[in-house]
N, C-alpha and C positions, 0 to 999 in steps of 0.2 A: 292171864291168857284170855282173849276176847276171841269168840269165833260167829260165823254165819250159820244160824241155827236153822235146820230147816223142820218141817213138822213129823217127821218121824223120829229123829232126834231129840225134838221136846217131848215127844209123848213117852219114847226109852228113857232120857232124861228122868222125866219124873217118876217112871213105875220104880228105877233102880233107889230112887231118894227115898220113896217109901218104901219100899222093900227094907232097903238098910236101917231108916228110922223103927219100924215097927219089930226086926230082929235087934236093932242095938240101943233103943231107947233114944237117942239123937245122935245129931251129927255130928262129924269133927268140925273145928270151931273155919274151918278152911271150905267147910261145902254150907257152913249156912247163908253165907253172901248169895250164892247158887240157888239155892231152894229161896231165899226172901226174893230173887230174883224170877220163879217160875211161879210165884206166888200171883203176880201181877195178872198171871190168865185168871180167870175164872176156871174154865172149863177146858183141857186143851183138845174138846171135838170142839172148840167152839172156833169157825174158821177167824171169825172179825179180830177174835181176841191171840189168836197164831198170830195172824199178819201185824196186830203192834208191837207183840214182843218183838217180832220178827224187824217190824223197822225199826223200835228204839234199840234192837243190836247193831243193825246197820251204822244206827246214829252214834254209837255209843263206840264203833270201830273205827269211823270215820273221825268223830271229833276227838278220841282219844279221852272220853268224859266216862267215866263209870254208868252203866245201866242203870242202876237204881238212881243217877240226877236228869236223868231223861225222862220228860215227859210233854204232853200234848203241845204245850204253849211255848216251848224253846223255840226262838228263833234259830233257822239254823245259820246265817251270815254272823250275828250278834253273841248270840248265846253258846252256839255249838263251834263256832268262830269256821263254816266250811266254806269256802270258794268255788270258783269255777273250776278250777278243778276237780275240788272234791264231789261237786254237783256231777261233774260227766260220767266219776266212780259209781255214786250213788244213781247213775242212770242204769248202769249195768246191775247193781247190787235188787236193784227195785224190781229187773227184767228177771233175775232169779226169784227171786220170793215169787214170781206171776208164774214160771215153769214151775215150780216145786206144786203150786196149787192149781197143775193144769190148766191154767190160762193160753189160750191161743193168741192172745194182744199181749203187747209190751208199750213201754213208755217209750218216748222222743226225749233227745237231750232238749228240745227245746220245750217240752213238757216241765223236766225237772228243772230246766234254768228258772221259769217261773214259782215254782216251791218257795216259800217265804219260814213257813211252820212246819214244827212236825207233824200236827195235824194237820195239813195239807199233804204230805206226803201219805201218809195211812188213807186218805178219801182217794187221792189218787190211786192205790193200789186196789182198794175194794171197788173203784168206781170200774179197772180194768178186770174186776170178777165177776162182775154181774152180766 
């Protein structure tokens, strides 16, 4: 199951992971995909590091790739194999992550048609936070 995570949901997320780890000594072999995957925050007050989990879910919805083979340097036409289509998705997908963290800007499809990288898409979004 792949979903759009937003940041109260990673921060529930993880309080229930440790919760459960510390009353059951670990996890079922089914949630540690899940936890090595929230592992990737540092910190989840830390906004910078919400928003890449945030987009390598997106990426990882989109290209149909597991979270944990996403990272900064995938391209996403080559590597995450996404199109113009999947770009105009991902125009919408990026305009959520900006609502969830109170953004008053959103992105243009022609913003995202030019996205190349994942890291391009994460500077885009933080470049609409500040």
């Amino acid at each position: 199951m792949k979903i759009i995570a937003n940041k109260d949901f990673l921060k529930k997320l993880h309080s229930d992971l440790e919760t459960y780890n510390s009353k059951n000594g670990s996890l079922p072999e089914s949630l540690q995909l899940l936890q090595n995957n929230l592992k990737m925050v540092e910190s989840l007050d830390d906004e910078l590091n919400i928003v890449k989990l945030q987009v390598y879910n997106v990426m990882s919805v989109l290209s149909g790739i597991d979270i944990d083979k996403i990272n900064d340097n995938n391209h996403l036409k080559f590597d995450l194999g996404l199109n113009q289509t999947e770009k105009w998705i991902l125009t919408k997908n990026i305009n959520e992550i900006l609502k969830d963290h109170n953004s008053k800007k959103f992105v243009t499809r022609d913003e995202c048609n030019k996205l190349e990288y994942v890291s391009d898409c994460i500077k885009l979004v933080n470049s609409k936070l500040k």
